[in-house]
C-alpha positions in Angstrom: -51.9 32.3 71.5 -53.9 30.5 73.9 -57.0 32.7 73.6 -56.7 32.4 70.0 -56.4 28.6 70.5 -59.7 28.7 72.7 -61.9 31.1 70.2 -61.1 28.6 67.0 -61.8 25.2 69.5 -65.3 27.5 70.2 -66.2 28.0 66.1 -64.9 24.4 65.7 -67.6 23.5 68.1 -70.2 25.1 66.9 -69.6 24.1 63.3 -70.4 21.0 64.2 -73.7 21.8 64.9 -74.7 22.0 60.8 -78.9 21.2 61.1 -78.8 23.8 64.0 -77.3 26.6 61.9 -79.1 25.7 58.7 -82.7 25.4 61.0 -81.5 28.8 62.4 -81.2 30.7 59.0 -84.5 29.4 57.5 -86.0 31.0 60.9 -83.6 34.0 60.2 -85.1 35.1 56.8 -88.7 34.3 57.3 -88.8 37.0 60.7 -86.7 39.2 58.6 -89.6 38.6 55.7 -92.0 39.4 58.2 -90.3 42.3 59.9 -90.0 43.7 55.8 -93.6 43.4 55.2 -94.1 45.3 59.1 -91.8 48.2 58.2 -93.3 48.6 54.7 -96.4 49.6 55.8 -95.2 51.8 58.9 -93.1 53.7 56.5 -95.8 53.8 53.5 -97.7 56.0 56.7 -94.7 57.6 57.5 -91.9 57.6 54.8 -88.9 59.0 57.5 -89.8 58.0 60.6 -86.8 57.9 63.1 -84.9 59.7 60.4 -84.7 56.7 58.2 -85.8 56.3 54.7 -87.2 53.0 53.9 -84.7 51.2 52.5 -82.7 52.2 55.8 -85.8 50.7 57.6 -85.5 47.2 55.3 -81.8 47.1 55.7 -82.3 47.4 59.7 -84.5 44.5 60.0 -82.1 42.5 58.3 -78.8 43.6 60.1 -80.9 42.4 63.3 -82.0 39.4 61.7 -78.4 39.5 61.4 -76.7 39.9 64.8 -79.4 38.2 67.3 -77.0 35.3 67.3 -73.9 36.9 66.6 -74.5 39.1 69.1 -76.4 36.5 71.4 -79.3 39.5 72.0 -81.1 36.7 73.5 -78.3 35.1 75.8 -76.8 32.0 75.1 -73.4 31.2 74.4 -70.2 30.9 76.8 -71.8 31.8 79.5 -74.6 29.4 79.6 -72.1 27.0 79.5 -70.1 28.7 82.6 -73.6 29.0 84.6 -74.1 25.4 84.0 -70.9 24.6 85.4 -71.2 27.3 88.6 -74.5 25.2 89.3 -72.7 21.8 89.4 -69.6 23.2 91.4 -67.8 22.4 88.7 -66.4 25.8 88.4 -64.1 25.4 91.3 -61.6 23.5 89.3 -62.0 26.3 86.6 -61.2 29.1 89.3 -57.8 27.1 90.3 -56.6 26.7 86.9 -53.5 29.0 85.8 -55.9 30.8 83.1 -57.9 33.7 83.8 -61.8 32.7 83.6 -62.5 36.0 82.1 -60.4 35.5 79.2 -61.1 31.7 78.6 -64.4 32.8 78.3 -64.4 35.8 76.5 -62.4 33.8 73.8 -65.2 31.4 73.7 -67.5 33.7 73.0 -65.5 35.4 70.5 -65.3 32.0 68.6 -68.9 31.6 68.8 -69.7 34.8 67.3 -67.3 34.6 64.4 -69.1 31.2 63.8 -72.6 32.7 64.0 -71.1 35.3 62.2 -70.5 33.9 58.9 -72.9 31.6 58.9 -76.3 32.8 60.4 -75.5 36.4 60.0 -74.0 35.9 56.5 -77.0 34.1 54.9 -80.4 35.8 56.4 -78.2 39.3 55.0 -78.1 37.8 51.4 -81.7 36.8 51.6 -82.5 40.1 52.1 -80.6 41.4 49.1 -82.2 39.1 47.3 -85.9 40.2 48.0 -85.2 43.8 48.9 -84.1 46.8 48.1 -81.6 47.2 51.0 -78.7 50.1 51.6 -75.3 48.7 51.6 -72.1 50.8 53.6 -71.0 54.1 51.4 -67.3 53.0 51.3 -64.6 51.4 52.3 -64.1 53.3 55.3 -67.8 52.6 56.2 -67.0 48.7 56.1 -63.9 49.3 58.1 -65.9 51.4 60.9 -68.8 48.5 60.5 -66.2 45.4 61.0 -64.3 47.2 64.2 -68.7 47.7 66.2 -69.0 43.8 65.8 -67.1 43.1 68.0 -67.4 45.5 70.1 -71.0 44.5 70.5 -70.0 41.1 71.1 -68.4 41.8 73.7 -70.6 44.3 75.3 -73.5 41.2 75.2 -70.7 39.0 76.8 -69.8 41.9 79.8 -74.1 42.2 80.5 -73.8 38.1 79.8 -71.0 37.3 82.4 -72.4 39.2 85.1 -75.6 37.6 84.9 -74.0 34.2 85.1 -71.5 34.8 88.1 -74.9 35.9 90.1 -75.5 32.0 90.4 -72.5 32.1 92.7 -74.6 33.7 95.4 -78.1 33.3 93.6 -77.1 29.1 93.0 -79.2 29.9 89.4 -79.2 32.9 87.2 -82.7 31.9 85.7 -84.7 34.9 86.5 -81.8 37.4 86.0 -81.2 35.6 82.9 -84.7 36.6 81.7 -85.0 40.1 83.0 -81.7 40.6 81.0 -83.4 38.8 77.9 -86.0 41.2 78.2 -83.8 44.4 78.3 -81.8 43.2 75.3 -84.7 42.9 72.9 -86.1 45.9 73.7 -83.4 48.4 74.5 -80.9 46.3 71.7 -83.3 48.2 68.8 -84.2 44.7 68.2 -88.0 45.0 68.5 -88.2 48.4 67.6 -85.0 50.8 66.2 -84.2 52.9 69.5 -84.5 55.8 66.2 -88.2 55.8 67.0 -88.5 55.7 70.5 -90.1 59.6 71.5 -88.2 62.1 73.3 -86.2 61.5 76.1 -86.7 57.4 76.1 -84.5 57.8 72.9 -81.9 59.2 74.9 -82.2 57.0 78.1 -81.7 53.5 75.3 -79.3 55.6 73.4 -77.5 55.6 76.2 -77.8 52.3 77.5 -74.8 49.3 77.1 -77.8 47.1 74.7 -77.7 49.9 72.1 -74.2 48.8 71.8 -75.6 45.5 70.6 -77.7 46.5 66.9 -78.4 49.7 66.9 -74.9 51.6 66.8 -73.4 48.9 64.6 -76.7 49.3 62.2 -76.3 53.4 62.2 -72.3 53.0 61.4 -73.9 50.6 58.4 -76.2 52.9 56.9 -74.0 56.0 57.5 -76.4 57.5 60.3 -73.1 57.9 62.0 -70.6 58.9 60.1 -67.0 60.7 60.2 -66.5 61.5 64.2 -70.0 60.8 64.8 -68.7 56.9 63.9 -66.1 57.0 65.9 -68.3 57.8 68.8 -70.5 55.5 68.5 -67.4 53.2 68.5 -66.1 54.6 71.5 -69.3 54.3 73.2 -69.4 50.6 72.8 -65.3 50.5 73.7 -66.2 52.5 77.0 -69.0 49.9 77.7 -67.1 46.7 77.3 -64.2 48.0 79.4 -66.8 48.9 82.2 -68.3 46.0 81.9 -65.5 43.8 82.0 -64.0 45.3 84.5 -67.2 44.5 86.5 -67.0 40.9 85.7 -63.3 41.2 86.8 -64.5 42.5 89.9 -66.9 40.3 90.7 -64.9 37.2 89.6 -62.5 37.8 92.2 -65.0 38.2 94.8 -66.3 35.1 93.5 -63.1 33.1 93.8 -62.8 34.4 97.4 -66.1 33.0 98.3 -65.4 29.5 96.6 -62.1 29.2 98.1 -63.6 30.4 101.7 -65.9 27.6 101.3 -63.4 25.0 99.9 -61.5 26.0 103.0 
């Protein structure tokens, strides 16, 4: 129940923040506007590039518009806060408390994304119903599959996320991993470019990489480019990826908290 506690404090927080979010959806729909007009005329050249029809390409460029802050593609979040308070030595009390920092955070995170969620992901989506003609999941079964990646790829971005952050324990700021990680996400997320067009074996290497997890496998389970088992490994893909990934940040948490308290000693 505490976590729980945590995540609604998080979207509480970020509700607050009402000129933000609306500022953040105008921006939304005018890049997924811009994106629609870029896609139209790739596939008016080539009507099924990457597999996808049109209205699949449309639909992408709106699911992305989507989940960049849902998903936090371009960092942000919980664990800016927790880098911010790892450069003050704040941290220390955090790493003494009878919580795990892992979890406190993670909830965080959670509640920002649900936030982000309904709000910035919600509207720029609608937008694009409105002014295209978009594909919509085939079922309910399809919706299910599409509600159980969210947040899975939430908490893939917040594994890649956390790990970047506890670097500032030995790095004392996480700026430049920060924005090599930044870079990765856009590109390897499907968020510049669907990994579906990427040639040969560069499709594979992203396919296969923890930022497809982020838009690209939740977008394929959306338009039914992964469907039946296919879905449910695309699902267990991004399950295998958060544990990894979390069990990193477990990993190097405790490291972490030796350091501090070696220090503190």
């Amino acid at each position: 129940m505490l976590y729980v506690a945590v995540a609604v404090r998080a979207f509480r927080r970020y509700a607050t923040y009402t000129a933000a979010t609306l500022a953040g959806i105008f921006t939304n729909s005018v890049f997924g506007v811009i994106i629609s007009f870029s896609y139209l005329a790739v596939w008016g050249q080539n009507p099924d590039a990457g597999g996808y029809d049109v209205s699949d390409a449309l639909t992408y460029a709106w699911l992305g518009q989507a989940m960049i802050m849902t998903v936090a593609v371009w960092s942000g979040g919980a664990t800016d806060d927790l880098a911010a308070r790892i450069r003050t030595g704040d941290v220390a009390l955090d790493l003494y408390r009878p919580v795990g920092l892992l979890g406190w955070w993670l909830a965080t995170d959670l509640g920002r994304a649900a936030y982000h969620l309904v709000t910035r992901g919600l509207a720029p989506t609608l937008v694009g119903a409105v002014l295209f003609d978009l594909r919509y999941p085939a079922g309910p079964g399809t919706w299910l599959l599409f509600w159980l990646s969210v947040p899975l790829a939430v908490v893939v971005s917040f594994g890649i996320r956390m790990l970047v952050t506890a670097s500032a324990f030995w790095l004392l700021d996480d700026t430049g991993v920060r924005n090599l990680q930044v870079v990765c996400a856009m590109f390897f997320s499907g968020l510049v470019v669907p990994l579906v067009l990427f040639p040969g074996w560069t499709r594979d290497l992203a396919m296969a990489l923890p930022w497809a997890a982020f838009l690209q496998v939740p977008a394929d389970i959306w338009l039914g480019r992964r469907a039946g088992a296919d879905a449910w490994w695309g699902l267990t893909f991004q399950a295998a990826w958060a544990a990894a990934l979390l069990g990193a940040c477990g990993v190097v948490l405790r490291r972490a908290r030796h350091k501090v308290v070696v220090q503190g000693g």
